[in-house]
N, C-alpha and C positions, 0 to 999 in steps of 0.2 A: 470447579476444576476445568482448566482448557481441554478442547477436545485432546486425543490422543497425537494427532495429527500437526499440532501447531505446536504441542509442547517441546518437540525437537528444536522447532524453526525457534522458538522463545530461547533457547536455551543457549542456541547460537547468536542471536542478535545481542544477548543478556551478557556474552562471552567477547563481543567485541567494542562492551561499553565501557569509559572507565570510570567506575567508582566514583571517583570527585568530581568527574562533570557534573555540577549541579543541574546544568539546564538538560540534561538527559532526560532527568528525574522530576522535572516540571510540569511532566500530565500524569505523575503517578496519583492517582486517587482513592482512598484510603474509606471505607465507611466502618467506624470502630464503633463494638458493639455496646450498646448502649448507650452511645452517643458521646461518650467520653473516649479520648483519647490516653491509653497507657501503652506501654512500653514490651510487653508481650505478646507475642502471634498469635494466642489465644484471644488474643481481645477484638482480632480483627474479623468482621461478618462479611465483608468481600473487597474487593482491589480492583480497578480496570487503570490500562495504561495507556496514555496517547503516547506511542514514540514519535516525535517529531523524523522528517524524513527526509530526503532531498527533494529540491524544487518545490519546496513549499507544502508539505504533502506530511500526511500519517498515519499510523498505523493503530490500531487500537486494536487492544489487547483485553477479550473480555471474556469470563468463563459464561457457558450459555446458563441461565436462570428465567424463573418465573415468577419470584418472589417480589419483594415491593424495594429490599436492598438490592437487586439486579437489577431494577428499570430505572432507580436510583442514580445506581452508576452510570447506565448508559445515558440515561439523560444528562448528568454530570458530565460526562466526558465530551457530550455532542457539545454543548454549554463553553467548555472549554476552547472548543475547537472553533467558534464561531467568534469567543474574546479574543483569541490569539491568532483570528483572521488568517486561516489553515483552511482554502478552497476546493482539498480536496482531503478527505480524513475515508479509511477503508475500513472495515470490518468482513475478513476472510475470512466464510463461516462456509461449510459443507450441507448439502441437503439431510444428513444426516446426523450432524454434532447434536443437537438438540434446541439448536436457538429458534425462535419464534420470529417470522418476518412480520407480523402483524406488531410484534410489540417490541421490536428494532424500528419499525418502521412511529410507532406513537412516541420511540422515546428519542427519536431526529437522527435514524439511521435508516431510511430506505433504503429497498432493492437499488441496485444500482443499473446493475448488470449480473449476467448468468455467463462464467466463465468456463469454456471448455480448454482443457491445456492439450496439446497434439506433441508429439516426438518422433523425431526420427532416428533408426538403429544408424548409426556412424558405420558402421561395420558393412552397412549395405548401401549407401551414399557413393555417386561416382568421384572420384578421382580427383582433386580440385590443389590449387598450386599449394606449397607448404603453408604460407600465412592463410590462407583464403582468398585473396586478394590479387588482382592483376597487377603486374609489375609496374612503378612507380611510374608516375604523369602518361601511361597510359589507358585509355576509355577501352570500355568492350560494351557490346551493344548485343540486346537479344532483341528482336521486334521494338516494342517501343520503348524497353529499358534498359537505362545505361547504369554500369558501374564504375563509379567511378573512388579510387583511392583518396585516404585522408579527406574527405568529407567533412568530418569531425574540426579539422583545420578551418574551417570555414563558415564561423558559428552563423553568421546572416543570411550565408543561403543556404545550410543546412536548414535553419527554420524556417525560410519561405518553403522549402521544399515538404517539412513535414507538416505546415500548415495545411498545406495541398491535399494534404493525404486526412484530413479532420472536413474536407469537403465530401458531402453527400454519403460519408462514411453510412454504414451501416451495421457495422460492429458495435460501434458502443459511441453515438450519436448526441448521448446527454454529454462526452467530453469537451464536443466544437465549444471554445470559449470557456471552462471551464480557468483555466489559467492564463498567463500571458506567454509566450512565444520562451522568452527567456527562461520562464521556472521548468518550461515540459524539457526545455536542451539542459 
């Protein structure tokens, strides 16, 4: 069973699939017990899901286990993920859910990265123009950063600029190269 914690986020992403997409349903992986496959949910010993995702990417969906059908599947699903030439495939697991990094990491899902999330109260944020954003074809400049509008309008130098930003990183350093310019935009 998924942590507590993902089974919302499953529940939602599950809520904006639709049914007949078959290729949704292309990393669903199935170990039915006893080796045969029938037609009731009693018969299944465990499930993991590669959701395919944007820019090439995905997400995998696995309940934490110790057994030999839970390293199964994730080896399964790493297997997958390497057919279907997916250079970046996540598994978001809490220090606490119960998943083992020694045996994510033998069944082809290493640590990756240790992810801290930060927030800020809106409520207590200064003052900032309605959209966010500086009024239309104008730059604003704090020391050595500028902002500038529609960005996003400009996909080739938007990706040189966030290539820039995958140099000497130190946040999360195994991503320089991980993909090509086009899939991260």
């Amino acid at each position: 069973m998924l942590p507590v914690e993902q089974r919302g986020v499953l529940t939602e992403v599950l809520g904006d699939i639709d049914p007949a997409d078959e290729g949704a349903w292309a990393g669903l992986l199935i170990a039915p017990r006893g080796g045969a496959m029938q037609s009731e949910l009693e018969t299944v010993d465990g499930v993991v899901w590669v959701q395919r995702a944007s820019g090439n990417t995905a997400v995998v969906w696995a309940a934490p286990g110790d057994g030999e059908v839970s390293h199964a599947l994730i080896r399964a699903a790493a297997a997958y993920v390497d057919t279907e030439r997916i250079p970046l495939a996540q598994m978001l697991v809490g220090e606490h859910d119960g998943y083992s990094e020694a045996v994510n990491e033998r069944c082809g899902f290493p640590k990756f990265a240790a992810l801290r999330y930060l927030f800020a109260e809106v409520s207590k944020l200064p003052a900032a123009p309605e959209d966010g954003m500086p009024p239309a074809g104008e730059v604003h400049e704090r020391g050595e950063l500028q902002f500038v509008p529609g960005a996003g309008n400009e996909p080739q130098r938007l990706g040189a600029l966030l290539e820039q930003t995958y140099l000497g990183t130190l946040d999360c350093p195994a991503l320089d190269g991980v993909r090509p310019m086009e899939e991260v935009l």
